[in-house]
C-alpha positions as a Markdown table, in Angstrom:
| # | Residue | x | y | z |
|---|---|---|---|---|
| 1 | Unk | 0.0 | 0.0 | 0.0 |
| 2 | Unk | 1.4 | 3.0 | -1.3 |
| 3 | Unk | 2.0 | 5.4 | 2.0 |
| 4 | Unk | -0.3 | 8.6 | 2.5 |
| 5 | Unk | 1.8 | 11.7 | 1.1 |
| 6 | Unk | 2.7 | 13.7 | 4.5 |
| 7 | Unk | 0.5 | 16.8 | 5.3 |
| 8 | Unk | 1.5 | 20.1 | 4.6 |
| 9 | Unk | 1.8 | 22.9 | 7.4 |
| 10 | Unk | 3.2 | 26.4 | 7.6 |
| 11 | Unk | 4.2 | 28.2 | 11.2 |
| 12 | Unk | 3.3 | 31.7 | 12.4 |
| 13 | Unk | 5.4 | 31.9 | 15.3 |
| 14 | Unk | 7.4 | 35.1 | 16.3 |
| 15 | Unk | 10.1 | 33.5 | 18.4 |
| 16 | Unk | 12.3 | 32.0 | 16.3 |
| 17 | Unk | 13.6 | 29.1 | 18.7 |
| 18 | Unk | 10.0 | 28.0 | 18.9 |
| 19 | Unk | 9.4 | 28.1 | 15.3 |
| 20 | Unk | 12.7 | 25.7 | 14.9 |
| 21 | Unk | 11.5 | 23.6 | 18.0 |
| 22 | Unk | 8.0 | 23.0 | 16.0 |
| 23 | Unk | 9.2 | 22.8 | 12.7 |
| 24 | Unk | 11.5 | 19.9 | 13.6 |
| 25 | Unk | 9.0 | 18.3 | 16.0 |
| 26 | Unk | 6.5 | 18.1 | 13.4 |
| 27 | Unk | 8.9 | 17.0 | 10.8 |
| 28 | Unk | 10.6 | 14.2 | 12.6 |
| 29 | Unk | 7.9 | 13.1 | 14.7 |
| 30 | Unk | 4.3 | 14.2 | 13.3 |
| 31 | Unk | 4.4 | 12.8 | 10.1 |
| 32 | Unk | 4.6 | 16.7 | 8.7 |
| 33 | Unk | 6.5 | 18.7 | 5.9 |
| 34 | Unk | 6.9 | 22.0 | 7.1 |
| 35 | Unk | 6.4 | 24.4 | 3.9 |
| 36 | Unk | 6.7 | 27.5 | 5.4 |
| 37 | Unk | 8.0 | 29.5 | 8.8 |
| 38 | Unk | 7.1 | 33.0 | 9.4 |
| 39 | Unk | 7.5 | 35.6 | 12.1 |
| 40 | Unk | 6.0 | 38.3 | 10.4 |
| 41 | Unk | 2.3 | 38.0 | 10.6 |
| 42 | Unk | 1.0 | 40.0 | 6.6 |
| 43 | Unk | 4.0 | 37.9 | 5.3 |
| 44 | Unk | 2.8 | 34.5 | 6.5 |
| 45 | Unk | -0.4 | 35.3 | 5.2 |
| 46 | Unk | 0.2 | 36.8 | 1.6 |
| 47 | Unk | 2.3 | 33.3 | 1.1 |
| 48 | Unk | -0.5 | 30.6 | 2.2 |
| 49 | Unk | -1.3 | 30.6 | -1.9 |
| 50 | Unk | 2.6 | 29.6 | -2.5 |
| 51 | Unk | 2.9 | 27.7 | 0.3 |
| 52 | Unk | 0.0 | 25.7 | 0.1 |
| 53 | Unk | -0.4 | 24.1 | 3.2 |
| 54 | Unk | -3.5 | 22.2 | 4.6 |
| 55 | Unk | -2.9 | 22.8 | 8.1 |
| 56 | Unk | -1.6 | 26.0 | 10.1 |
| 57 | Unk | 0.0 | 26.4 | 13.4 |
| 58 | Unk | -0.6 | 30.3 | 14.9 |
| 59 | Unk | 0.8 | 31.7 | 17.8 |
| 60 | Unk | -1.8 | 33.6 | 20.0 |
| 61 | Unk | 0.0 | 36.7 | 21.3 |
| 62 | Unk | -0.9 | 37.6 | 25.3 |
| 63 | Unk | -2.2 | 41.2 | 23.1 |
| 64 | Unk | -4.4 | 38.8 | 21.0 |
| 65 | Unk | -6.2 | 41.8 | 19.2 |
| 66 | Unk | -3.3 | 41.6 | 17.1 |
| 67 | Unk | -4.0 | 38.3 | 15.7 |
| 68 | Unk | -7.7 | 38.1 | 15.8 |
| 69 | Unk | -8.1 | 39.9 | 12.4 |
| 70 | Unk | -5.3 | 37.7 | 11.1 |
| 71 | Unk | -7.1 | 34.9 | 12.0 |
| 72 | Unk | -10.6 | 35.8 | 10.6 |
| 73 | Unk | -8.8 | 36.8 | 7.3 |
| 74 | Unk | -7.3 | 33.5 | 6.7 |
| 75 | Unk | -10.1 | 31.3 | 7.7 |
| 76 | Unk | -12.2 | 33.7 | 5.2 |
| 77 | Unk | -10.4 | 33.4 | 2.7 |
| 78 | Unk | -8.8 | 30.1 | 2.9 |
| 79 | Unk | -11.9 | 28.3 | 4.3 |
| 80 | Unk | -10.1 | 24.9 | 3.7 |
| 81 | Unk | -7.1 | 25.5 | 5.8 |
| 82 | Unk | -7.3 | 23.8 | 9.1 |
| 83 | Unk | -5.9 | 26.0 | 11.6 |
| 84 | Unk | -4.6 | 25.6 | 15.1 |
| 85 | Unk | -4.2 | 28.7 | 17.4 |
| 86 | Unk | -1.2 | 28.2 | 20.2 |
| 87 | Unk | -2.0 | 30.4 | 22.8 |
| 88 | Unk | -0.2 | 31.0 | 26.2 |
| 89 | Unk | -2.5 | 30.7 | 28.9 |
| 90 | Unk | -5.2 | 32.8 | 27.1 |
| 91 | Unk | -8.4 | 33.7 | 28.9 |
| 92 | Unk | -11.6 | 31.7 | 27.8 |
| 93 | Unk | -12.4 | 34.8 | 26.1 |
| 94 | Unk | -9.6 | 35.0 | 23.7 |
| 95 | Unk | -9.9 | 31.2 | 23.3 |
| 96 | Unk | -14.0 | 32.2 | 22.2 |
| 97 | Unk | -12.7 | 34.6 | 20.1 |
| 98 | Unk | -10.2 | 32.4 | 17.7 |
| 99 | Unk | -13.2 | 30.2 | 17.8 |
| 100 | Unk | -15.2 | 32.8 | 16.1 |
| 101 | Unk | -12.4 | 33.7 | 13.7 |
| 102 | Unk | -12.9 | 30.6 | 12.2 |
| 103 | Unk | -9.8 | 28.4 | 13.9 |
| 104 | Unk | -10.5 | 24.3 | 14.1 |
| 105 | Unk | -8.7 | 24.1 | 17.2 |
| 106 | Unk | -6.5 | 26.1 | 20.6 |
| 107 | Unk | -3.9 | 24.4 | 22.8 |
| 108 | Unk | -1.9 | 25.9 | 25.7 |
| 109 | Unk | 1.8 | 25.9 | 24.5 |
| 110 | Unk | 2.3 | 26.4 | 28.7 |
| 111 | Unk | 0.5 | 22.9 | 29.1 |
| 112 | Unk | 0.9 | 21.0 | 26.1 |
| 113 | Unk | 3.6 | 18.7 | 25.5 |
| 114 | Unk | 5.1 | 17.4 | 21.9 |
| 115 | Unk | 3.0 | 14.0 | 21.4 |
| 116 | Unk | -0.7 | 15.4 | 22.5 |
| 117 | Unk | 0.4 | 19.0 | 20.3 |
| 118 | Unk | 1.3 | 16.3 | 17.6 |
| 119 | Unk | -2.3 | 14.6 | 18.1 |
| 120 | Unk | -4.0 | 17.8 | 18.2 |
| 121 | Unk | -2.8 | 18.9 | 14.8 |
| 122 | Unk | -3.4 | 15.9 | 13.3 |
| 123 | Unk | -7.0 | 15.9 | 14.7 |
| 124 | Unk | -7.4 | 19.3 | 13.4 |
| 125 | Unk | -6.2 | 17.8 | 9.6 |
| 126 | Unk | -9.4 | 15.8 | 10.1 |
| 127 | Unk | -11.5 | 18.2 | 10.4 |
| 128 | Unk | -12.1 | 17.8 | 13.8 |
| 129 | Unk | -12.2 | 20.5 | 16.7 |
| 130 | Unk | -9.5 | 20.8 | 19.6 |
| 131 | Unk | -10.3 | 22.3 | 22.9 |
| 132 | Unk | -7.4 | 23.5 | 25.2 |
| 133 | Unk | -7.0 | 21.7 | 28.5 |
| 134 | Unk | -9.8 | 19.1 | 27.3 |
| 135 | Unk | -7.6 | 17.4 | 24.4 |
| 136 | Unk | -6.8 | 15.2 | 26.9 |
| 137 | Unk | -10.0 | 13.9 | 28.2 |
| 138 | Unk | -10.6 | 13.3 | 24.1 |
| 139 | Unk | -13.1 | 16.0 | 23.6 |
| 140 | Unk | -12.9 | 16.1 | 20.5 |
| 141 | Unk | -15.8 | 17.2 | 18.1 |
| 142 | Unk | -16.5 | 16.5 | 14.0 |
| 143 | Unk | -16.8 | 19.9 | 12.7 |
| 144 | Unk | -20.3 | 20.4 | 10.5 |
| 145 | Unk | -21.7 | 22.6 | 8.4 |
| 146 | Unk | -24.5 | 23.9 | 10.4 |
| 147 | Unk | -22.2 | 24.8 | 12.9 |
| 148 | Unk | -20.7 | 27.4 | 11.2 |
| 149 | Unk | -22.9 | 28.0 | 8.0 |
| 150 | Unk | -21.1 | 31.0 | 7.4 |
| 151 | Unk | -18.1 | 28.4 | 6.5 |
| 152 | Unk | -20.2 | 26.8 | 4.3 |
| 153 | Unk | -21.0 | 29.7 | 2.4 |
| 154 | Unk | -18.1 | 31.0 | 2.0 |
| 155 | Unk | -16.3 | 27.5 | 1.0 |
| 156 | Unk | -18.6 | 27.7 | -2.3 |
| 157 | Unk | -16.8 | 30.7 | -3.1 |
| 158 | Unk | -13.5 | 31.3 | -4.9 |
| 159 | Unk | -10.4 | 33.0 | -3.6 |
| 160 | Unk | -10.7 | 36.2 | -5.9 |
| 161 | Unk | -14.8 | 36.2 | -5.4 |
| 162 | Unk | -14.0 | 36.1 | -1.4 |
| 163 | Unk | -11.6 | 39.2 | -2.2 |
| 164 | Unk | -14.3 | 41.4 | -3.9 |
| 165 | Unk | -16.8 | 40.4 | -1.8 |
| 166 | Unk | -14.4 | 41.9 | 1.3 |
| 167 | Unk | -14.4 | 45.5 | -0.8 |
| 168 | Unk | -17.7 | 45.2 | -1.7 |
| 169 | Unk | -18.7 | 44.9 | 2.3 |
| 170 | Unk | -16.6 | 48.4 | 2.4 |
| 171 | Unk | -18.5 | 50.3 | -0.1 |
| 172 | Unk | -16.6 | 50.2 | -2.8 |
| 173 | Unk | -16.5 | 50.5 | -6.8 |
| 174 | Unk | -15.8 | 48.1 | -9.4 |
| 175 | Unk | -13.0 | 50.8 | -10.7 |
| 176 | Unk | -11.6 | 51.2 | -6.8 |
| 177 | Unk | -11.7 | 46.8 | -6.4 |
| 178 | Unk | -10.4 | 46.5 | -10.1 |
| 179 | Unk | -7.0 | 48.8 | -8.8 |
| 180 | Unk | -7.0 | 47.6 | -5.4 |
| 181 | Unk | -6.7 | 43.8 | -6.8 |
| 182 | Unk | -4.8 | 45.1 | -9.9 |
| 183 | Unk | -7.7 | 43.3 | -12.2 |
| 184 | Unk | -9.5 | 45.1 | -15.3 |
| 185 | Unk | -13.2 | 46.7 | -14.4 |
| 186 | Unk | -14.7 | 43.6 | -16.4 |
| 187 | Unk | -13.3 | 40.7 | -14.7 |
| 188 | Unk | -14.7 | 42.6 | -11.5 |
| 189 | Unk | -18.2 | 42.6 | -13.1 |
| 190 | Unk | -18.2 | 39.3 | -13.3 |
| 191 | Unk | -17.0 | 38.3 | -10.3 |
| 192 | Unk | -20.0 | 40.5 | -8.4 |
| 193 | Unk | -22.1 | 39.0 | -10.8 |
| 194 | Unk | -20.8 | 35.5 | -10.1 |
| 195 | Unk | -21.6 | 36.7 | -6.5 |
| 196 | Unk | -25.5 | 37.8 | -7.2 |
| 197 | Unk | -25.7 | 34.3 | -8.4 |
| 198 | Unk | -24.3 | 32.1 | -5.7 |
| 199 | Unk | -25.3 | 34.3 | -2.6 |
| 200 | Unk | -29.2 | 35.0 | -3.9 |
| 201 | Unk | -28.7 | 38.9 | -3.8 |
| 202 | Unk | -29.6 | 41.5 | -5.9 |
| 203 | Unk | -27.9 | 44.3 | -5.8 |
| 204 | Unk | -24.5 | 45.8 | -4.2 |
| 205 | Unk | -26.2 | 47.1 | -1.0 |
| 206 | Unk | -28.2 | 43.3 | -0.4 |
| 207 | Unk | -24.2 | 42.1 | -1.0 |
| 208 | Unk | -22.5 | 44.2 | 1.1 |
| 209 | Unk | -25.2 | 43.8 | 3.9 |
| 210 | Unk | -25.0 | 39.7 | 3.7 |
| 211 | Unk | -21.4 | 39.9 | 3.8 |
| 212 | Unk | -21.2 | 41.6 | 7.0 |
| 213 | Unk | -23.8 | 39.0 | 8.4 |
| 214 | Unk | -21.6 | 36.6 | 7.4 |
| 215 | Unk | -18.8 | 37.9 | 9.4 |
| 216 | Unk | -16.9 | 39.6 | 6.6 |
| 217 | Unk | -14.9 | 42.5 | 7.9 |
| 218 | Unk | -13.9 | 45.2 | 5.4 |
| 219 | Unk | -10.3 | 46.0 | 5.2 |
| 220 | Unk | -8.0 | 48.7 | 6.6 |
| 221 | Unk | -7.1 | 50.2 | 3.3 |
| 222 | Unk | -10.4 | 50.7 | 1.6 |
């Protein structure tokens, strides 16, 4: 039996003798190829599309409003990533709150040890749902659709229509998306009008209003 190809995972971890610690953990141990280490937060997100990977690993800052928006970002607009927030002794707030983002699973890095962080990813890979502090009692839960149907929704979207739908939430143009994305004014047309279509909307107000139920936040720069 040909052996199952080893999963792919990328590291968001600021100190760097942590991000080596994982990456070689995961690699030598977890069954893992490490495709990408970052310590700079934009910069591990504007290379998921190179990198590819099917599972993350992100570090959970003690000032987590720094990383909340990071988090909602990627699981908006890579809804198939799997990703598992490390935290460091987070309140059960902060824990709710990477829930919210969109994150399959949170452990303690001031608890956890290598062979139940190992388990935890892998759990995570399957779509499954990873509690800090209850990993070990095996409470772990399948992740469904109508748990999250915002998820759902948004997995039946592509990359680029995710993207304009983001601007559109802000209020703005086709000419304004088209620069901001660096795209001509038609292929913007259709992807809003791929959008109409796949959401059930009608026109840029009903889009903008239904992304923003759906959790989409605009971005900084619009």
């Amino acid at each position: 039996m040909t052996p199952s190809p080893a999963l792919r995972v990328s590291l968001l971890q600021e100190q760097a003798l942590l991000r080596d610690s994982l990456a070689r953990v995961l690699e030598a141990h977890g069954g893992f190829t490490v495709v990408g280490q970052y310590s700079d937060a934009r910069r591990f997100l504007t290379q998921l599309e190179l990198d590819r990977p099917q599972v993350a690993v992100v570090d959970v800052p003690g000032d987590a409003s720094l990383r909340l928006p990071l988090l909602r970002e990627m699981c908006q607009f890579h809804p198939d990533l799997q990703v598992l927030a490390l935290t460091d002794n987070a309140p059960p707030e902060i824990i709710d709150g990477c829930f919210q983002a969109g994150v399959s699973g949170c452990v303690d890095s001031r608890t956890s040890q290598c062979e139940p962080f190992v388990e935890a990813l892998h759990a995570v890979s399957r779509g499954q749902r990873v509690f800090p502090g209850q990993f070990f009692e095996t409470l772990l839960q399948p992740r469904s659709p109508q748990e999250n149907p915002a998820s759902s929704v948004l997995a039946g979207l592509s990359a680029r229509e995710r993207e304009v739908l983001t601007y559109l939430a802000a209020g703005a143009d086709n000419l304004k998306i088209a620069s901001l994305l660096r795209i001509s004014e038609r292929t913007v047309k259709a992807h809003v009008s791929s959008l109409y279509r796949k959401l059930g909307q009608e026109n840029r107000t009903q889009l903008a209003l239904h992304a923003r139920q759906l959790g989409i936040r605009p971005p900084a720069e619009v």
